[in-house]
N, C-alpha and C positions, 0 to 999 in steps of 0.2 A: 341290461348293461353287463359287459364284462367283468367278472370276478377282479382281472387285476384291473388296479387303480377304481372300485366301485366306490363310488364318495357319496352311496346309499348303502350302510349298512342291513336294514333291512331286505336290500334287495340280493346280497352279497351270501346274505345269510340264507334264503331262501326265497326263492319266487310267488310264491304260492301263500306265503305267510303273512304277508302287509293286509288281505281283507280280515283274516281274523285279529289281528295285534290290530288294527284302526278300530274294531268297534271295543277294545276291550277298558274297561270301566277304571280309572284312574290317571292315565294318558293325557297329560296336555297337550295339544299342538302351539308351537309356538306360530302364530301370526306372520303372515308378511313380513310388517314393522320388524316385530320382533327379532325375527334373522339376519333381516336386512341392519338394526345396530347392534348385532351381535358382531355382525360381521366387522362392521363397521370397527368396531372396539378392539376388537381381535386386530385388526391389522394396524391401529392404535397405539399400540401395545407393543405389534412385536416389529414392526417396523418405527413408527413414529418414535419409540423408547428403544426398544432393544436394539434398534441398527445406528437409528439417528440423532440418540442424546449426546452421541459421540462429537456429533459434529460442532453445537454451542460449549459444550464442556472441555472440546481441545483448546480453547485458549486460557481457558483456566488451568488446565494442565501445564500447557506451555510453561504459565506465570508462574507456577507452582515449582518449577522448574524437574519435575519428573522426570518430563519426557524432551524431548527436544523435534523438532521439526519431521525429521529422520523417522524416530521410533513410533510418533505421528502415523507419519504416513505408513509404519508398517504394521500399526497396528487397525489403521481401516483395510489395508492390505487380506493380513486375515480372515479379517472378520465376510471381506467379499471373497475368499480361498472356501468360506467356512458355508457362504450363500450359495454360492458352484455346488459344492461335494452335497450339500442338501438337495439340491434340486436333482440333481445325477443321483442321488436316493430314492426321489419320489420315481425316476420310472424304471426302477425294479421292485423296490418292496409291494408287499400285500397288504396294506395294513387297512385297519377299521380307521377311518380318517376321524372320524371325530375324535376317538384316543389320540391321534398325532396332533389335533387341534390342542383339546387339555395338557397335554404333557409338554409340547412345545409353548405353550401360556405359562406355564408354572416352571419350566426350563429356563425362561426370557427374565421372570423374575429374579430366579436367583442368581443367573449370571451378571445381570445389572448389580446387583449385591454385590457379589464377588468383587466389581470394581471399583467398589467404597470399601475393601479390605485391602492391609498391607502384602504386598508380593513382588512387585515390580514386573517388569517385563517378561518373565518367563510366564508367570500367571496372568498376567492380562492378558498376553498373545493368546493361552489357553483360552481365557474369558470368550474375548473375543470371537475367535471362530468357534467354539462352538454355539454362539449366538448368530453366528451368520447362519450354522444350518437350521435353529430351530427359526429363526425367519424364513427360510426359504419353504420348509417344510410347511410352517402355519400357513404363509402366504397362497401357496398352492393349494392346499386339504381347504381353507376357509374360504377362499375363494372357489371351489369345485361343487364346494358342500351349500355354500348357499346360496350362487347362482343355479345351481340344479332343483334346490326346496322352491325356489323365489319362480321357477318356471314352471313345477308342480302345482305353487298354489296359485296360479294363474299372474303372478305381477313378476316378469324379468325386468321389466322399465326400472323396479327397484335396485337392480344389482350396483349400480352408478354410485349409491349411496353406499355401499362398502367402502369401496376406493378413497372415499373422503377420509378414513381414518387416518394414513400416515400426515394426510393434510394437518390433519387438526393436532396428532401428536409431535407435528415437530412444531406448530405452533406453541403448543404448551410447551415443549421443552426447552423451545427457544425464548420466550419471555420469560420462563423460569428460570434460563439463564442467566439470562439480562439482569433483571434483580436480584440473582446471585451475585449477580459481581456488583453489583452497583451496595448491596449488603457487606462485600470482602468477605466472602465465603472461599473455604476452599474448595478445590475441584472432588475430593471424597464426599463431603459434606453433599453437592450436588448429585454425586451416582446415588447415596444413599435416599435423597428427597424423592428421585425419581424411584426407586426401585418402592416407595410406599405408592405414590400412585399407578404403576402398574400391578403392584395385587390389590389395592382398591378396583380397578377396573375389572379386573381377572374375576374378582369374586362378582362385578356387578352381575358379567352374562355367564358366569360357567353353568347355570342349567340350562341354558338353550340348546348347548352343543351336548343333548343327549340325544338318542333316538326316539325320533318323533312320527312313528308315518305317516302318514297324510289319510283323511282318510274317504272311503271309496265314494265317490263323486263329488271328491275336491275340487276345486278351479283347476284347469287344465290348459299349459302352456298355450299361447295363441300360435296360429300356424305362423305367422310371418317371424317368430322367434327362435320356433324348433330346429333340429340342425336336417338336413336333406336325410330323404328315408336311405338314400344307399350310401350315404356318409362313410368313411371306415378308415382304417387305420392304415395309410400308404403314405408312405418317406417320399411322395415325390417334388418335381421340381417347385409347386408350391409351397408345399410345408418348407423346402428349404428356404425358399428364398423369404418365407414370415421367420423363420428362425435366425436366418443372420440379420435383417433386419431388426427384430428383436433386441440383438444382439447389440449392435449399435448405438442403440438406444440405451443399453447401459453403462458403454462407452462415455454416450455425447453427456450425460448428466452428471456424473460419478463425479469428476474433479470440481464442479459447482457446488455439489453436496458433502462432498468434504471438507472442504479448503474455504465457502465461503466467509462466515469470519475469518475469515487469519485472511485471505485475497482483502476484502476491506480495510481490517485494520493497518494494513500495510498500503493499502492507496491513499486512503485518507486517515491519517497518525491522528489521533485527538477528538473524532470526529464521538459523540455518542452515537451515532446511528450504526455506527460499525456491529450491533450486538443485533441490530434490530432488522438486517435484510435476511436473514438468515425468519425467522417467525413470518416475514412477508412471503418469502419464498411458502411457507406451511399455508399460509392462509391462500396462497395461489391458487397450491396443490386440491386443497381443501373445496375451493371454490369452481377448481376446474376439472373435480369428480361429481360435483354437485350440478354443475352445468352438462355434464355429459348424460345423466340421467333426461336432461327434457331431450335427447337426440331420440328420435325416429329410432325404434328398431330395424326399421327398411331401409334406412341408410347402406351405402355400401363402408363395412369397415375403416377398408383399404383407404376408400377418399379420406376418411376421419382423422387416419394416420398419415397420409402425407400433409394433412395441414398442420395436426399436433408435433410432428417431427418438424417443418418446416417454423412455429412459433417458437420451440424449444432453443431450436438454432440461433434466431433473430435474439433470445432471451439471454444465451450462452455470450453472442459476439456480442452485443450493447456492453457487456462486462469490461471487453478489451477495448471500444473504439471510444466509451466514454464513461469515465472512470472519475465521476462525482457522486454525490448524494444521491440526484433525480437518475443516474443512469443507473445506479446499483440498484433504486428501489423500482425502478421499468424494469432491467432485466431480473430482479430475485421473482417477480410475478411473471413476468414471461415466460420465465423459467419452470415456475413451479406448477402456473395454471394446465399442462397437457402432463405432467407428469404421471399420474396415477389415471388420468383421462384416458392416455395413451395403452395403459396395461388394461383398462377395460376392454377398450377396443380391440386388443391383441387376443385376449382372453375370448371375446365372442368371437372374432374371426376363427379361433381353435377350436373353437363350440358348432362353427359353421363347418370347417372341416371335415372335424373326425368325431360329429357328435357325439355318441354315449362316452368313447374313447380318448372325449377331451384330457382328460386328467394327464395321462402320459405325452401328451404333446405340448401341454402348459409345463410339464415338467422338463422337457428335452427346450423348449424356450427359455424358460428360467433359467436353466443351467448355460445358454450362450448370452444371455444377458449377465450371470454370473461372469463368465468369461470377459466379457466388458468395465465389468466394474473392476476386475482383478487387474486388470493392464494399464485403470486411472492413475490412482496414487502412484506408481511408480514413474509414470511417466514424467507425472506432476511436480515430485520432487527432483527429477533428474533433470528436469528442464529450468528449475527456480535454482542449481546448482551450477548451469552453462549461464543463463542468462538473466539470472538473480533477478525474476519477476513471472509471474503466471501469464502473461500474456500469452504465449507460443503453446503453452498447454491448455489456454480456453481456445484459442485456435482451431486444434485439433478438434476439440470435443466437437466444434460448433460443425467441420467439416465431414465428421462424422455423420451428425446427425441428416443432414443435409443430404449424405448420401441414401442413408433409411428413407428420408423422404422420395428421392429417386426410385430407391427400388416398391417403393408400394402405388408408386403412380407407373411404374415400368408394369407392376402385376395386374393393376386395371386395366392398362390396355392387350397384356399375355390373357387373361383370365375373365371374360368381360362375363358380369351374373347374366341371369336370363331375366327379362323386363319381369317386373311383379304384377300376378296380377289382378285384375279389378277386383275391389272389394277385399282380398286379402288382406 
């Protein structure tokens, strides 16, 4: 693997030195499982809490009267300004990735902190982004680092089961919400709840993410999962066209994921369930990175992704064409089930590319999926101030995605693989 972006320490460090450090006496290796809910907890944490408790706890804010609609929206603004400049990080620095795993876990917590202390808006906009870049950062380092362990020690089929994390933590934060308010907590009271369950978490796995080598005749990736032997690192018309689609994709979701309470409590005024599509949307998520794990690794991507971009869409427009109880709670699942399904899938198609070199191509995706999410909220609020309702801005998101759908079934037919074959 390449020195830059190697998300094998060991290997980064020397070549030559993984057989003697594998037999040497003390060494635990962590298990499949084991990486696979490290991982899992890791994007839990710094996605599920650090990016998305925002999104149950802005109505409490709202009530609270801090912020107001505006400041809202410019505060998820940030914090996706703060997810961009991370991931536009990840592909130049050098770093030991599992350090950028720990420090952005223990970075996530205290910025959650920070937003159960007084400061107002100038320190939360701080908060804020820079919680977008240690998201962005974790999410790439923990995703590189353990889908590369998980193909070392023979089970990639595991990686799936990472992705469930943001599922499950906005779940929790979203029910956690829910009976915040239903308690008349205030919105501090809630950042502070959360920031103990993310260092609960944070200490559950932070010895996994040490250096573990594997060792010499460990399980060994299956061929149908490896990336191509001449794989390499070329900007061409493929890579771009997965990257703006990527991209899109951050687009089409973003205004769903920030705005959905406040969009419900504003369709249906009085409703309880207004607290509770926002946790449906988690368990979607949850449920549609756990289902992506039974998918064939011999699938082609591409197809994965125009039917996950094609569902998201159908998930985004039920929002605007029918706007009750059953439509909010079909589309918070439609919605959520390819969300983190989709970034697998993106993530292996980048593993299929530019094998060893993945890490730098997840990180120039990241950062145009950052791009996408930066241009939601603005949009969102600017369109609720022409036409004083979100409809026009699920709109958008929905025909976005729609289009990502297009361009990943345009690449199967530009790009068609070569038949697999027998017995592979």
């Amino acid at each position: 693997m390449s020195k830059l972006h190697s998300l094998d320490p060991d290997q980064a460090a020397a070549g030559a030195a993984s057989p003697m450090q594998a037999e040497q006496p003390g060494i635990r290796h962590a298990g499949p499982v084991a990486v696979a809910v490290a991982g899992l907890v890791s994007l839990a944490v710094v996605m599920g809490i650090g990016r998305f408790a925002f999104t149950p706890l802005l109505p409490m804010m709202l009530h609270d009267g801090i912020v107001d609609l505006h400041q809202g929206g410019w505060l998820a603004t940030v914090n996706y300004i703060g997810y961009f400049l991370g991931a536009a990080l990840c592909m130049v620095i050098r770093p030991d990735a599992l350090r950028m795993v720990r420090w952005g876990l223990v970075a996530t917590v205290l910025l959650t902190l920070g937003m159960a202390l007084p400061g107002g808006m100038p320190a939360w906009s701080l908060w804020r982004f820079a919680a977008g870049v240690a998201s962005a950062v974790v999410l790439v380092y923990t995703a590189g680092w353990c889908l590369q362990r998980l193909a070392e020690l023979g089970k990639p089929e595991l990686g799936g089961l990472i992705f469930c994390g943001p599922g499950l933590g906005i779940v929790a934060t979203g029910l956690g919400a829910s009976g915040m308010v239903g308690a008349g907590w205030h919105a501090d009271h809630g950042w502070l709840a959360f920031t103990v369950l993310a260092a609960v978490l944070v200490a559950l796995v932070w010895r996994i993410f040490v250096a573990t080598p594997v060792a010499a005749g460990a399980g060994q990736a299956p061929a149908g999962a490896a990336a191509p032997a001449g794989a390499a690192a070329r900007l061409d018309a493929q890579t771009w066209a997965l990257t703006l689609a990527y991209g899109l994709a951050g687009f089409g979701y973003i205004i769903t994921a920030t705005f959905l309470p406040v969009i419900a409590r504003e369709a249906l005024p009085g409703t309880v369930w207004a607290d509770l599509f926002w946790p449906i949307f988690g368990a979607g998520v949850a449920l549609g990175a756990l289902l992506a794990t039974r998918v064939s690794m011999a699938h082609d991507s591409r197809k994965l992704l125009t039917l996950s971009y094609g569902m998201q869409a159908l998930g985004v427009a039920i929002a605007v064409l029918w706007p009750t109880v059953a439509g909010f709670a079909l589309s918070s699942l439609l919605a959520g089930l390819p969300f983190t399904a989709l970034v697998a899938f993106a993530m292996r198609e980048a593993r299929r590319l530019w094998g060893p070199h993945a890490p730098r191509l997840m990180g120039l995706m990241t950062a145009s999926y950052g791009l996408g999410q930066i241009a939601g909220p603005p949009l969102a609020t600017a369109l609720v101030a022409r036409t004083g309702g979100f409809a026009s801005s699920l709109a958008c998101a929905a025909a976005a995605l729609l289009a990502g759908a297009l361009v990943f079934a345009w690449m199967r037919r530009a790009w068609p693989l070569a038949p697999a074959r027998s017995g592979s």
